[in-house]
C-alpha positions in Angstrom: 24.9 -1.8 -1.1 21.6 -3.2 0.2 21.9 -4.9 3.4 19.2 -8.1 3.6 18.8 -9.8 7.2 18.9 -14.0 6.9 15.2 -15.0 6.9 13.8 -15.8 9.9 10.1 -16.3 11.0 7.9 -16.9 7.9 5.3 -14.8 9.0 3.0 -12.4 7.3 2.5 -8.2 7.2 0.7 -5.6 6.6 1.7 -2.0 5.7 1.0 -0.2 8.9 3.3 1.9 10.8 3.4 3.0 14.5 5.2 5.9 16.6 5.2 8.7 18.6 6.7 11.6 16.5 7.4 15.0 18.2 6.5 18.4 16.9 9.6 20.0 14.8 10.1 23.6 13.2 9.8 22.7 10.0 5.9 23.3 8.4 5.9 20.0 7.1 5.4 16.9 9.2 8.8 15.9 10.3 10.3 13.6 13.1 13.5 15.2 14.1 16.4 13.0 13.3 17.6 13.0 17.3 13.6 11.4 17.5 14.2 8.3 19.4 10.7 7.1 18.8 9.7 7.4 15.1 6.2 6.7 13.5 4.8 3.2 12.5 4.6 3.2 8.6 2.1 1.5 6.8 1.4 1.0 3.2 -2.2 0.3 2.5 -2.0 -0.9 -1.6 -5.9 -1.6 -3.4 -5.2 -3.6 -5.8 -7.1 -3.6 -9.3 -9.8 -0.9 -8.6 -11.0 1.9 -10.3 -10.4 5.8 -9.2 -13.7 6.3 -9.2 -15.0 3.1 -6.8 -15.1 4.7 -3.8 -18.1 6.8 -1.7 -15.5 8.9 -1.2 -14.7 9.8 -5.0 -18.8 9.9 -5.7 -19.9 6.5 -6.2 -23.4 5.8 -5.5 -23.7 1.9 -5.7 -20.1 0.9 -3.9 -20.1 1.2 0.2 -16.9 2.1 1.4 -16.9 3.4 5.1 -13.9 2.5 6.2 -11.7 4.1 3.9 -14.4 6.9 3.2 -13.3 7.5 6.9 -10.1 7.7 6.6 -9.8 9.4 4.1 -11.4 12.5 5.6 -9.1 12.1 8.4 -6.1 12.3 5.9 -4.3 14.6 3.5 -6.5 13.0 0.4 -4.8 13.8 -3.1 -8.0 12.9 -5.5 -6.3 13.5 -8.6 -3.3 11.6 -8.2 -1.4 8.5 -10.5 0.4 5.9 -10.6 3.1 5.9 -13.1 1.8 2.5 -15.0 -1.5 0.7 -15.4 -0.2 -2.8 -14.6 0.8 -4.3 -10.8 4.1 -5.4 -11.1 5.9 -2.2 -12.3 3.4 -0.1 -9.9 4.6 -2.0 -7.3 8.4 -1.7 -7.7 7.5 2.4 -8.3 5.8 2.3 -4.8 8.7 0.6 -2.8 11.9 2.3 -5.0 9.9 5.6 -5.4 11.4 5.3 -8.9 9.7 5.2 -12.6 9.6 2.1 -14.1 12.6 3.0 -16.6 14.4 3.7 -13.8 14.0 0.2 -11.5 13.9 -1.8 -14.5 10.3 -4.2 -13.8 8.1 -2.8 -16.9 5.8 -5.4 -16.9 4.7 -8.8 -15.1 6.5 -11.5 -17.1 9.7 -11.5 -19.0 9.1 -13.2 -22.4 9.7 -16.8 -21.8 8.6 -20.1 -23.1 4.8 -21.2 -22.4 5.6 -24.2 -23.7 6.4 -27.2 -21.7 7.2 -26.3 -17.9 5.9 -23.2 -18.3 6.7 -22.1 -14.1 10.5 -23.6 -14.5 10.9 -21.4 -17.9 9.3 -18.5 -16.2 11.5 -18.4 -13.5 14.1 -18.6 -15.5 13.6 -15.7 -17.7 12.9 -13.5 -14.8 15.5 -14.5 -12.5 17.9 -11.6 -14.2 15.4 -9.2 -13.5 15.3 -9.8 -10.3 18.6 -9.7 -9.6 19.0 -6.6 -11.2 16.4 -5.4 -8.9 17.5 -6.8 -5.4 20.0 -3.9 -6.4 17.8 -1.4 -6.1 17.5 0.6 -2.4 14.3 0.2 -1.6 12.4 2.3 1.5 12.9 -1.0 3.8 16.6 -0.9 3.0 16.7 3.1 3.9 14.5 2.3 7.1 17.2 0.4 8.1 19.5 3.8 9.1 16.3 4.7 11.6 16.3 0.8 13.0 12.7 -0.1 11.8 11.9 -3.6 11.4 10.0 -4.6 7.5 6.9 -6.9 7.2 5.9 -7.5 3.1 2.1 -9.0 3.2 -0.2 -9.3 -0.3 1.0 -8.9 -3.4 5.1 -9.2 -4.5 6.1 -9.6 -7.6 10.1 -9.5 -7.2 11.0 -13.2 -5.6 11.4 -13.6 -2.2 10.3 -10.6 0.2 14.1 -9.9 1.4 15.0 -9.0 -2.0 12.7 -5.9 -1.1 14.6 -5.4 2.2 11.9 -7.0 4.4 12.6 -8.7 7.5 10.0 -10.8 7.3 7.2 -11.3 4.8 4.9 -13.7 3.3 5.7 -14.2 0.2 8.9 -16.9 -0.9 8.8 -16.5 -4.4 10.3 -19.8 -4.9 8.6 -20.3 -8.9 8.8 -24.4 -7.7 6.4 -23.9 -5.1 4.0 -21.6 -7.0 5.7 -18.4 -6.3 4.8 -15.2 -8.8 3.0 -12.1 -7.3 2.7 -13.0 -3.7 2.0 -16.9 -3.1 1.3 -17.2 0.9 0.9 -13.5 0.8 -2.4 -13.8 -1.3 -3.7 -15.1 1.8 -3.7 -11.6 3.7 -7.2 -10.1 4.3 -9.2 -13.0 2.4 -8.1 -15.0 5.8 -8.1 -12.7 7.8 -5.0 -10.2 9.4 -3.6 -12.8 12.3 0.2 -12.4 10.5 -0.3 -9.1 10.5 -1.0 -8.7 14.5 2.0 -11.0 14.9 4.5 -9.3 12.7 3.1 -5.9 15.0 3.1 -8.0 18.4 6.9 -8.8 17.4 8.0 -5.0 16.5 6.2 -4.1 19.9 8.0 -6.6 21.9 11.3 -5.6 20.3 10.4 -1.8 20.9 11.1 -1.5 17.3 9.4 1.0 14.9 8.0 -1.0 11.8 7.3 -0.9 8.2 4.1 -3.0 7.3 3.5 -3.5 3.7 -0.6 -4.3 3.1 -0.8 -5.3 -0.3 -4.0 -7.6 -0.2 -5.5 -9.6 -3.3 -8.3 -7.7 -3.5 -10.2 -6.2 -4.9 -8.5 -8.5 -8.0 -10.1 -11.5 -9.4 -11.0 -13.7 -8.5 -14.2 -12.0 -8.2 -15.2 -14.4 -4.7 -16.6 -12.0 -2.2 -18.3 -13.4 0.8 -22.1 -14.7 0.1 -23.7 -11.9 2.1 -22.0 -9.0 0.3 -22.5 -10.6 -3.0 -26.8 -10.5 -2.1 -26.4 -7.3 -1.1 -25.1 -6.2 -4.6 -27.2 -8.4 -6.7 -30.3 -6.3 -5.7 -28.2 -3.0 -7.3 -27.5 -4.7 -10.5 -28.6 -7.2 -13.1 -24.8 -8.1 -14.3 -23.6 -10.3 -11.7 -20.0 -9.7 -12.6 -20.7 -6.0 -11.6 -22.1 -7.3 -8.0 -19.1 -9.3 -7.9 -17.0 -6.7 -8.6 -18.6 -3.9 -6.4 -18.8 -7.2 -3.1 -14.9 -7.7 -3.4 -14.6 -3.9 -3.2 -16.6 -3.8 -0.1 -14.8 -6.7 1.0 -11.5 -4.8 0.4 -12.8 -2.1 2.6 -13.5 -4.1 5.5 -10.3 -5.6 6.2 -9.0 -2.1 6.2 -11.1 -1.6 8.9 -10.4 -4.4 10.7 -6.4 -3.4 10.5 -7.5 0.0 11.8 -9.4 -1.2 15.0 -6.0 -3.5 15.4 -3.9 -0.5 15.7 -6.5 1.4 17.8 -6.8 -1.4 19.7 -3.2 -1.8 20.2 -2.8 2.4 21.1 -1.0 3.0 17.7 -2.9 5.1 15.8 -1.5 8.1 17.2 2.1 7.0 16.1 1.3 5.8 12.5 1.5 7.0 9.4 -0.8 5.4 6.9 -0.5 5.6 2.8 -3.3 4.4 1.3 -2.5 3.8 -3.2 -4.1 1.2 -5.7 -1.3 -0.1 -8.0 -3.4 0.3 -10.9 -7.1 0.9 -12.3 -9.9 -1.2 -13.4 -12.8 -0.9 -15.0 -15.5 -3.8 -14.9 -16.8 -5.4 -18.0 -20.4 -5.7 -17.0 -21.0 -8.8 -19.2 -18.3 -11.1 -18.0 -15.4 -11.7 -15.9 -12.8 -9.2 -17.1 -11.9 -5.5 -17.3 -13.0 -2.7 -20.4 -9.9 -2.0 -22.8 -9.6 1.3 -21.5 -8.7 0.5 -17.7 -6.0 -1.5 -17.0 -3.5 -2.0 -19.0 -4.3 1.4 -20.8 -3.2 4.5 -20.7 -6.2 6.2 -19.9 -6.8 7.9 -16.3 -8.7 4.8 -15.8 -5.9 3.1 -15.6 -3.5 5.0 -14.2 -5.6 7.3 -11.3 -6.0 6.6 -8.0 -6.7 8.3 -4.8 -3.2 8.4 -2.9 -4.2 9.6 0.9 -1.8 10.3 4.1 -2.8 10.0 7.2 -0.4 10.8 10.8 -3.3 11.6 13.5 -1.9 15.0 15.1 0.3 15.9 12.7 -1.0 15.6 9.5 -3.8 18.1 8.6 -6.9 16.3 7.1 -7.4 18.1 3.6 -10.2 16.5 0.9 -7.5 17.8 -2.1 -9.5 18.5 -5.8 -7.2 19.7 -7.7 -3.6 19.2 -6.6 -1.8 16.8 -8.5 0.3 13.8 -7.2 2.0 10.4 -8.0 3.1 7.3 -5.9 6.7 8.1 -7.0 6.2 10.7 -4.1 5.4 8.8 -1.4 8.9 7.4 -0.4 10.5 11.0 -0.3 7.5 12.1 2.0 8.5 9.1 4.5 11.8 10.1 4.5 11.2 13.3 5.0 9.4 12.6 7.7 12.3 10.7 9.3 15.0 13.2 8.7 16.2 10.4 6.0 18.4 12.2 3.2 16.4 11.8 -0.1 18.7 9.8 -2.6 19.1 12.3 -5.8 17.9 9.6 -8.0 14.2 10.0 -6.9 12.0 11.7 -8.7 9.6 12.6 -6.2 8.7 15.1 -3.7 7.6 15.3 -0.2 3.8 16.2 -0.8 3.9 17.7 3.0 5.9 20.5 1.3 3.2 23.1 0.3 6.0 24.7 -1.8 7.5 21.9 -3.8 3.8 20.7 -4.3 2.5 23.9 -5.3 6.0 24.3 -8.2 5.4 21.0 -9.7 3.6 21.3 -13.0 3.6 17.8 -13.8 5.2 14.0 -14.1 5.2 11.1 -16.3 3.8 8.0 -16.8 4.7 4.5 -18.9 3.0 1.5 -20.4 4.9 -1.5 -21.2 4.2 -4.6 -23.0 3.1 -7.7 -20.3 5.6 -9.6 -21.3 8.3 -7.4 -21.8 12.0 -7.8 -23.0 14.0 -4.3 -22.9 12.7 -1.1 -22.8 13.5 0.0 -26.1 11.4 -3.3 -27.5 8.6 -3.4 -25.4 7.4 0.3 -25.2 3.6 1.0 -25.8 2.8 4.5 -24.7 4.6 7.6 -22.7 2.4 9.9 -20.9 3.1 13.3 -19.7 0.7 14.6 -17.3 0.9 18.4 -16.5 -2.2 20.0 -15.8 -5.2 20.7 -17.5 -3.1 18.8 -20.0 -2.5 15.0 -20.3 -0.9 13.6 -23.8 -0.7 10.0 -24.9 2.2 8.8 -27.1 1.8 5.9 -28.9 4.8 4.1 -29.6 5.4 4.1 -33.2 6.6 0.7 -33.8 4.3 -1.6 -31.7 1.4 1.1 -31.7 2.1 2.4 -35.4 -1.9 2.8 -36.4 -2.6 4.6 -33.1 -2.5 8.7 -33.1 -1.1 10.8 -30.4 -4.3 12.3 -28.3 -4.2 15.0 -25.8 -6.7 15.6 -23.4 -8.2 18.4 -20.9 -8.5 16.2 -18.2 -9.7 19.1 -15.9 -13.2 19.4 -18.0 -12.6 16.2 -19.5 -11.8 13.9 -16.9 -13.0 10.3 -18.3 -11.1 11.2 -21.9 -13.7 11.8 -24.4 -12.4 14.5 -26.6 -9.0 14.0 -28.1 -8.0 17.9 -28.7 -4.7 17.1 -30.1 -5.5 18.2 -33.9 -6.4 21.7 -32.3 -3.0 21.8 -30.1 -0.1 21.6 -32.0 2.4 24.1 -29.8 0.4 22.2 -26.7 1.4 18.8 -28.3 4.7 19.5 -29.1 6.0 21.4 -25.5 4.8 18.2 -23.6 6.3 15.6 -26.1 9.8 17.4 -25.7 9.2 17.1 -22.4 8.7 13.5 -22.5 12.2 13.5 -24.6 14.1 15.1 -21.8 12.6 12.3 -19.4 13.5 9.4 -21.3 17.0 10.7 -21.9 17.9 11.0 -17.9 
C-alpha cells in the first residue's frame, strides 16, 4: 500500500538531492543501510529536446556549459533511451522505473469528448487512470523507508503531486483550475528556482534527506526564450523557429546552473546525487513552430534517445560512456541501490553502477502509444527492441497496417537511414520473439 502524507505547504521543487554517503565494500556506489545520513536525490528532467542538442553530444550551434559541465563530472551514458517518445508515459517510467505496459499511462489524454466542456470531460476520462496509478509505488513512496522528504516541481501529468508520493509539490492537478501536466509547476525555472530553495531550506531545517523532482517546461514550446538569448541565435540562423528553439535550450541550461550554484552554495554538492534524463526527443521543424515527423512522437532514436548522466561528487567516477547502452527504467534501481533499498522484483531495470549487470545486458524495449489512448491492446503503434548494433521497429498491424517492419544498425547508422530488414530475416525474427516474450510478462 502507498502511504501519501496530507498536503501541506503548496510549495514548489526541484529534483536535487543532498547527503553525506560513506564509503562501503561493495564496487558500486552504495550508502550502507546503518548510513544515518543518506544522499540528496535529484532528478534533473529536459523536457522536449533532442539527443543530439547538447555541446556535449557535438553540437556546434547550441551553448550548453552547464550541463556540458556536469556532464564530464558524471557517469554520462550517451547512448541511452527512454522507453517512449511522448512526456506523460516517460514520466510515469522515470518515477515507477516501470515500462509503460506495466504502470498503465501510454499516452497523454485518455479519449474523451472535445466537445463542449472539453477540461470537465477530460478529467473525467482520466480520472480512472489515475487512480489506477496512485497504486503504483513510486521511488518517493520507497524513500519513505530511508525517511526522505519529496518535492515534485515542472512537469506532472498524474493529478495532484501526492498521488506520486510527494510531500510537497507544485502541481494540484485539479482539471477545474487548469490542472493537466504541471499547472503551478510550469512555473519552475521560467521564474526562477525560489520554491525550489525553500522546499531545500525546509529538508535542511528538518535534517531530513530529500528527493527534488526538476522537471521544468523547457525546453518545450512555447518557444519564449529571453530577448538576449533569442539575438544571440538569430545571427546563427535564418529560421527563427530554429533560434527560438536553440534560445529555450540555452535557457534550459542556465537554470540548471543556477540550481547547481544553489546547492554549492548551500555545501550540498558533496551529498547529492544528480540524474539528469529528457522525457522524450525533439526535432525542430526549421519552417514553423513544431517538431519533424520523425522525433517525437516516433519511434525513431530521435525520439526516444537521450543522454541519461549520474553524478555523486566522490563517489561516482566521471566516465564520458560511447557505447554502453542504458534506459531511464534503470535509474530507480540505481537509487535504491545506493540506499541499501531492496529492489521490488517487478522492475525491470538495473543498477547501472554495477559494471557486471551493465556489461550482461544485451538490450531493452521500447513502446509508442496512440496520444489519446484507450487500452493497450487498441491503442498500440509500434514495439521496439533495442539490443545492440540492432534496433527493430514493429508497426502495429492494425493501426499501422501500410507501415513495414525496419531494422536498423544503429551503431554505423545512428540517425536511421538504411532500413536492413529485407537483408535480416534470422536478425528480424530473434528480436521480434523477443518482443513476444516482453509483452506476455
Amino acid at each position: 500500500m502507498k502511504i501519501i502524507k496530507k498536503l501541506t505547504l503548496g510549495i514548489f521543487a526541484l529534483s536535487v538531492l543532498i547527503s553525506c554517503g560513506k564509503e562501503t565494500k561493495k564496487e558500486t556506489a552504495s550508502v550502507s543501510k546503518k548510513d544515518q545520513n543518506p544522499p540528496n536525490i535529484v532528478f534533473i528532467l529536459s523536457d522536449d529536446q533532442s539527443w543530439t542538442d547538447y555541446g556535449f553530444m557535438g553540437d556546434k550551434n547550441i551553448e550548453t556549459p552547464r550541463i556540458d559541465q556536469f556532464a564530464k563530472e558524471s557517469l554520462t551514458f550517451k547512448k541511452a533511451y527512454v522507453p517512449t517518445p511522448l512526456c506523460s508515459p516517460s514520466l510515469a517510467t522515470i518515477i515507477t522505473g516501470l515500462y509503460p505496459k506495466d504502470h498503465g499511462i501510454i499516452g497523454n489524454d485518455k479519449v474523451y469528448d472535445r466537445k463542449g466542456n472539453r477540461k470537465e470531460n477530460r478529467a473525467k476520462a482520466y480520472k480512472p487512470v489515475i487512480e489506477a496509478f496512485e497504486k503504483q509505488t513510486t521511488l518517493a513512496d520507497m524513500l519513505k523507508e530511508k525517511g526522505y522528504l519529496s518535492f515534485q516541481t515542472g512537469k506532472w501529468w498524474h493529478g495532484n503531486h501526492k498521488v506520486g508520493g510527494f510531500d510537497y509539490g507544485m502541481t494540484h492537478g485539479d482539471p477545474k483550475r487548469g490542472g493537466r501536466h504541471g499547472d503551478y509547476g510550469l512555473k519552475i525555472g521560467r521564474t526562477g528556482l525560489d520554491t525550489i530553495n525553500n522546499y531545500v531550506d525546509l529538508a535542511l531545517k528538518e535534517k531530513k534527506p530529500f528527493f527534488l523532482w526538476y522537471a521544468p517546461f523547457l525546453p518545450h514550446r512555447p518557444h519564449t526564450p529571453p530577448q538576449r538569448l533569442l539575438d544571440k541565435y538569430l545571427k546563427k540562423t535564418d529560421s527563427e523557429s530554429l533560434a527560438k528553439y536553440w534560445a529555450m535550450i540555452e535557457w534550459f541550461d542556465e537554470t540548471c546552473g543556477r540550481l547547481f550554484d544553489m546547492f554549492e552554495e548551500k555545501g550540498l554538492t558533496e551529498n547529492t546525487l544528480f540524474v539528469y534524463v529528457c522525457d522524450n526527443g525533439w526535432a525542430q521543424n526549421p519552417k514553423k513552430d513544431g517538431y519533424l515527423k520523425h522525433s517525437k512522437r516516433a519511434p525513431y532514436d530521435m525520439g526516444i534517445r537521450t543522454p541519461i548522466m549520474y553524478k555523486w561528487k566522490g563517489k561516482i567516477t566521471p566516465k564520458m560512456d560511447n557505447s554502453t547502452i542504458s534506459s531511464s527504467i534503470d535509474m530507480v534501481p540505481t537509487v535504491l541501490d545506493i540506499l541499501g533499498i531492496e529492489k521490488p522484483e517487478n522492475l525491470p531495470g538495473i543498477n547501472v553502477l554495477d559494471e557486471k549487470a551493465l556489461n550482461e545486458r544485451k538490450g531493452f524495449f521500447g513502446e509508442v502509444y496512440a496520444h489519446d489512448f484507450e487500452t493497450i491492446e487498441n491503442s498500440m503503434y509500434y514495439n521496439m527492441a533495442i539490443f545492440p548494433p540492432y534496433k527493430i521497429i514493429v508497426p502495429d498491424p492494425v493501426r499501422k497496417k501500410n507501415e513495414v517492419v525496419q531494422l536498423f544498425n544503429i551503431d554505423t547508422d545512428p540517425f536511421e537511414k538504411n532500413n536492413i530488414a529485407e537483408n535480416n530475416p534470422e536478425i528480424v525474427k530473434d528480436l521480434q520473439e523477443k518482443i513476444k516474450a516482453f509483452r506476455s510478462k
